[in-house]
C-alpha positions, 0 to 999 in steps of 0.5 A: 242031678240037682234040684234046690227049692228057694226062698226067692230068685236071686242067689246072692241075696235068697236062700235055699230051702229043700235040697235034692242030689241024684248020682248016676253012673257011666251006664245011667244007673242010679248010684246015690240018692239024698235030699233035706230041707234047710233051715234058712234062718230066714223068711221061706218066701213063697210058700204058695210056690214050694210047699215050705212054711217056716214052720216045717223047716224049724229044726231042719240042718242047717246048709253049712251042716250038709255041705260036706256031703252035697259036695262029697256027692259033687265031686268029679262029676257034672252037675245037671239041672233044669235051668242049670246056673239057677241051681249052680249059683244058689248052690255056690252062694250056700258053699261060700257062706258055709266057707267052702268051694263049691266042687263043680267044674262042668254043668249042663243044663237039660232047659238049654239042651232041649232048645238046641232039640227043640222038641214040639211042646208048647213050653220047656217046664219040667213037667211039660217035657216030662209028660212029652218024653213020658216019664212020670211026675208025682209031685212038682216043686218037690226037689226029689221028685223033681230030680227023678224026673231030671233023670228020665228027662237027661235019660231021654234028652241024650237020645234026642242029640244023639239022633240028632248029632247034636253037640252037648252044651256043656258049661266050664264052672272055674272056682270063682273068687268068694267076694263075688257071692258076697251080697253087694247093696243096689245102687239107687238109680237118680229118681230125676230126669236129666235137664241138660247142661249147666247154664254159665251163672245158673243153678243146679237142678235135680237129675244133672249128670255130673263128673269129677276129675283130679284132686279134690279138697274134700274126700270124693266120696263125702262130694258124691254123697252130698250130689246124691242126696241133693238128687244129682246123677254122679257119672263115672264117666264122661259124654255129650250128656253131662251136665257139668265136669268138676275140677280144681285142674282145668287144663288136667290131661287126664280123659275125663277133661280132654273128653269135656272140652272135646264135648263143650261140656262146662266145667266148675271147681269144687268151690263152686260146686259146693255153693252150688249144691246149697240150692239145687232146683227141683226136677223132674221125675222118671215116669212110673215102671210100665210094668206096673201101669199096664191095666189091660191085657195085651195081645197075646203071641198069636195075635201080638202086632208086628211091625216092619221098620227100614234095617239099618245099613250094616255098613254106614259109618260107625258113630263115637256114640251108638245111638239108633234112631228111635223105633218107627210107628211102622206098618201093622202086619197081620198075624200069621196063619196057622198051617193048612190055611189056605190063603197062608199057603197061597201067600207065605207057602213057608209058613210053619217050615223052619229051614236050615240054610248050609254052605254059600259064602256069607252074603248069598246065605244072609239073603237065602235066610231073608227069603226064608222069612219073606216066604213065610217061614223061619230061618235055623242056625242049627239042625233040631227036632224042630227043621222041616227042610234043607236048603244047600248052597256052594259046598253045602254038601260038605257039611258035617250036619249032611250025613245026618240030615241024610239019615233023618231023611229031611227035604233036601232042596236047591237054592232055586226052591226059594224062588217058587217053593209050593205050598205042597212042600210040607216037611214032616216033622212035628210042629207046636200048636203055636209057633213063634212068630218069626220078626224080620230084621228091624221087626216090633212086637209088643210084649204080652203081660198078663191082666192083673198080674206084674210083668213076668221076667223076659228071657232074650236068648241068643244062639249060633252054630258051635265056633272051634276057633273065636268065644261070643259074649253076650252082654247088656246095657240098661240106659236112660233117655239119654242112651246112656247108663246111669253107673257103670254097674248097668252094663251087664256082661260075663265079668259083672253078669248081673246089674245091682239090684238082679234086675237083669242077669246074663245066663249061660246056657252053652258055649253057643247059647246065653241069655239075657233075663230083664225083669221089666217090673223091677227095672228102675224108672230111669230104665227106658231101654236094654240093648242086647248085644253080642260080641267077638274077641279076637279077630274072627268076625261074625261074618265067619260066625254066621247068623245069630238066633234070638228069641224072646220067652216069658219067663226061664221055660216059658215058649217063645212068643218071637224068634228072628235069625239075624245075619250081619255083613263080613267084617264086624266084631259086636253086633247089636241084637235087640232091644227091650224098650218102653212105649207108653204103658207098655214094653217092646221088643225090637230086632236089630242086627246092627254090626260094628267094626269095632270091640266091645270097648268101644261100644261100651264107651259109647253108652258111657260105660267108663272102661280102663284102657 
C-alpha cells in the first residue's frame, strides 16, 4: 500500500513531499510499515491541501536518500493505491531522478476496482468508501494514515469482487525507459486563429498553418522559429487546412507535396517565404479559455440539461477527414426523476434500474440496451454492486456471469420484459441518492463548473467486458477549429500518454478500463474540442467486443455526473466515444458512437496527426 503527498499534479514536473509504504502478506497481515516526509528542494504547493509547509520539511532526507529502502519494500509485490498511477508515476519520476528503476511490475488501483463494484456512495474519495466499508479514518491527506485506511478499504474491496466474480484490474508496470520521465518544455500553442490559404501575390498573416518539405538552405529549425515567432502555425503535417507547403523541390514525391497538390494547397520556396515572413498581417486571436469566462454556476447534474441529437449512421461511408457535423441545438429534455415518483414509474418505469444485457448476437443486444435507456433506465456492460435486473437473450444462459447472478439472486427477465416492464419491478439492490444521468447515443450535457472557482479536471472513463483475445486503447486528439491538432504531440495515447503542457493524460485503470483526464481550465485557446476515442488492434472488431461504457466525473473520485453505454455495428476497429467541446462560455459533453472500419492510423491521419507508415 502506497500513498505520496505532492507539491502539485503533474509527475514530471512536481515533486513528492511525504511518502507512506504498508506491506501485507499472503494472509492480509501487515508485515512492514514506513513513512518520511521529503525535502523536495522545491516550493511545497498547496499547503491548504497537505498540511506541509517548507518549513517542516527543512531538514527532511531527501527522495534519493530513502530510495533504497521504498524500493526494498517494493520489490516483488503489487504496488496498490487510490488512483493508483498517480502514485505510480510520481514514485517513478522520483526513482529516475534518484538514477534508479522503480521495481514494480504489476499496480492495482483500489479507485478503479470500486467502479468495477460500484458500491452505492455518492463519490469514490478515500474517506467517503472508507466510512461506507467502516474502516476508521483519523486524519485525511496524511500519507500514513491514509495508508491505513488503503488497507482496510483493499481488505473490504476484495470481498465485494469475490462476491461479485469480478476479475481484479490489475495493471502491467514494464521498466520504461528513463527519458520518458525526464521534464520535456510545452510547446506553445499558436495564439492566432487560421485565416485560410495563401492567396497567389499576397501576405502572410498570423495564424496560417505552414508545412515544410525537402531540402532547405538554411537549417529547419532556425526557418520554424522565424514562423513561430512571427505568429504562424508550423504544421508537421499536411491537410486541407494548410496555408501554404514550403518547398525548393516542387514536383518532390515525398507525402507532404503529393498531399499538397492532392488538396490545391499552394506552395512557395524558401525565398519566397523569407521575404514573406518580412511582413506577416496581424491575426486573429483565439478566444479566451472558457474555463475562465464562466461567471455563473451551471446546473448542477440533477437538473444538467440533455439534449437529443439524430445518431449518426454507423454505416455511411468513411471520410479521408473524420469530421462530424457540429452538435444540433437539440431538444431540451427534462431532468429525470427520482425513484418512487409517480409520473417517472408511468412514463420511464426503468428509471433508477441498471440492467445487464447477456447473450443475443450484436445487433439484437445493441437495440435490447437502447430500449433500456428508452424506458428510463441504464444499460451495464458489466455485472456490479450497482445491476438491479438481468436481461437474457439467445444463449444468454451460457454466460459464466450466470451462476453468480443466480446466487445473488437478481430479477432474471426475458427479452419480452422490454417490451412493457412495470413500474412494480423494483430491483433491490441499493441506489445512490443521485444517479448519473443516463445520455442516449448523440446526447448533450453541459458540464457543471462551480461558481467562482476554476473549471475542475474532467475524468471521461471508458469501460468494456474483459477481452481474452484483442487489447482496446483509449486515446485523444486536442483540435482546433479546424478539427485539426495544432502539433502532433496533441494526439494523446498509450505511447504519448500525456499531451506537453499535462493538460490532458490518458489514465490506465485495468485492462478494461482507461480514462481520459482534460483539465478544461488549462486548455490552450487554440483548444475548441477533444475527441475521445477508442481502438482496436488486430482483427477483432467491436462488434465481437461489445459496448463500451463511458462516464464523465469532476475530478479522479469525483461521482459521475453522466454515464452512456454506446454499442457500435459489427465491423469497426475505432470507434469515436465522446467529445468535450466549447460552447460560448461554457464546456459540452457530447456522446458519439461513431465506428469506422479503419485503424487508428487512419484516423489520426485525419486529424493531421503526421504518422510514419
Amino acid at each position: 500500500m502506497v500513498d505520496v503527498e505532492t507539491s502539485g499534479l503533474i509527475a514530471r514536473r512536481d515533486r513528492v513531499l511525504s511518502v507512506a509504504v504498508v506491506t501485507i502478506g499472503p494472509d492480509g497481515e501487515q508485515t512492514g510499515e514506513f513513512s518520511t516526509l521529503l525535502n523536495p528542494g522545491c516550493d511545497p504547493g498547496p499547503v491548504g491541501v497537505h498540511g506541509l509547509t517548507a518549513e517542516q520539511l527543512q531538514g527532511a532526507p531527501t527522495f534519493d536518500q530513502v530510495a533504497g529502502r521504498i524500493g526494498a519494500m517494493l520489490q516483488d509485490r503489487v504496488l496498490v493505491a487510490h488512483n493508483a498511477q498517480f502514485d505510480y508515476d510520481f514514485l517513478a519520476h522520483e526513482f529516475a531522478r534518484a538514477r534508479m528503476w522503480l521495481p514494480v511490475s504489476q499496480r492495482l488501483c483500489t479507485l478503479a476496482l470500486n467502479r468495477q463494484v460500484d458500491p452505492p456512495t455518492d463519490d469514490m474519495k478515500l474517506g467517503t468508501l472508507a466510512a461506507h466499508y467502516g474502516v476508521p479514518q483519523v486524519q485525511a491527506h496524511d500519507a500514513l494514515d491514509d495508508t491505513r485506511v488503503l488497507a482496510g478499504i483493499l481488505q473490504a474491496s476484495l470481498r465485494e469482487a469475490a462476491r461479485l466474480d469480478l476479475p481484479l484490474p490489475l495493471v502491467s508496470c514494464p521498466p520504461r525507459a528513463e527519458s520518458q520521465f525526464t521534464p520535456q518544455p510545452p510547446k506553445t500553442p499558436c495564439a492566432y486563429r487560421n485565416p485560410g490559404r495563401l492567396t497567389p501575390g499576397g501576405p502572410l498573416q498570423q495564424g496560417m498553418k505552414i508545412a515544410i518539405t525537402g531540402e532547405t538552405a538554411h537549417a529547419r529549425a532556425e526557418l520554424v522559429g522565424r514562423a513561430v515567432a512571427a505568429g504562424l502555425n508550423m504544421m508537421t503535417s499536411v491537410s486541407r487546412h494548410t496555408s501554404v507547403l514550403v518547398t525548393n523541390e516542387p514536383a518532390s514525391d515525398s507525402a507532404k507535396a503529393r498531399r499538397a497538390a492532392a488538396e490545391g494547397v499552394p506552395v512557395i520556396d524558401e525565398h519566397t517565404f523569407l521575404r514573406l515572413l518580412a511582413d506577416v498581417r496581424t491575426g486573429t486571436a483565439h478566444e479566451a479559455s472558457a474555463g475562465s469566462a464562466v461567471t455563473t454556476p451551471v446546473a448542477a447534474p440533477a437538473t444538467a440539461r440533455v439534449q437529443a441529437t439524430e445518431p449518426e449512421s454507423t454505416t455511411a461511408p468513411v471520410p479521408e477527414v473524420p469530421v462530424l457535423p457540429p452538435p444540433s441545438p437539440g431538444v431540451s429534455v427534462s431532468a429525470p426523476r427520482q425513484p418512487g415518483d409517480s409520473a417517472s414509474t408511468l412514463d420511464k418505469p426503468l428509471t433508477g434500474h441498471r440492467v445487464l444485457v447477456l447473450g443475443g448476437i450484436h445487433a439484437v443486444a445493441a437495440a435490447a440496451r437502447t430500449r433500456v435507456v428508452e424506458l428510463g433506465g441504464s444499460a451495464a456492460v458489466n455485472l456490479s454492486a450497482s445491476v438491479t435486473d438481468v436481461v437474457l437473450l439467445a444463449d444468454g444462459a451460457k454466460d459464466r456471469r450466470m451462476n453468480r447472478i443466480t446466487a445473488l439472486e437478481l430479477p432474471v427477465h426475458d427479452e419480452h420484459w422490454l417490451t412493457a416492464p412495470t413500474a412494480a419491478d423494483q430491483g433491490t439492490t441499493a441506489v445512490r441518492a443521485q444517479a448519473p444521468q443516463v445520455m442516449p447515443r448523440g446526447g448533450v450535457i453541459d458540464l457543471p463548473m462551480p461558481h467562482g472557482a476554476p473549471a475542475p479536471e474532467w475524468y471521461v472513463t471508458a469501460s468494456w467486458a474483459p477481452q481474452a483475445s484483442c487489447e482496446i486503447d483509449v486515446v485523444a486528439f486536442l483540435l482546433d477549429e479546424d478539427e485539426q491538432v495544432t502539433f502532433d504531440e496533441e494526439f494523446i495515447f498509450y505511447g504519448a500518454p500525456e499531451s506537453p503542457a499535462g493538460t490532458v493524460r490518458l489514465l490506465t485503470g485495468g485492462p478494461a478500463e482507461q480514462t481520459i483526464a482534460v483539465d478544461l481550465a488549462s486548455l490552450p485557446p487554440s483548444t475548441r474540442k477533444v475527441v475521445v476515442a477508442a481502438a482496436i488492434d488486430g482483427a477483432t472488431t467491436f462488434g465481437t467486443v461489445g459496448a463500451i461504457q463511458i462516464g464523465a466525473a469532476p475530478g479522479s473520485s469525483g461521482a459521475p455526473v453522466a454515464r452512456a453505454t454506446l454499442d457500435a455495428a459489427t465491423t469497426e476497429r475505432t470507434m469515436l466515444l465522446a467529445e468535450i467541446y466549447r460552447r460560448g462560455p461554457v464546456w459540452r459533453l457530447r456522446t458519439v458512437g461513431q465506428g469506422y472500419d479503419h485503424g487508428l492510423d487512419t484516423l489520426a491521419r485525419g486529424y493531421g496527426v503526421d504518422i510514419a507508415d
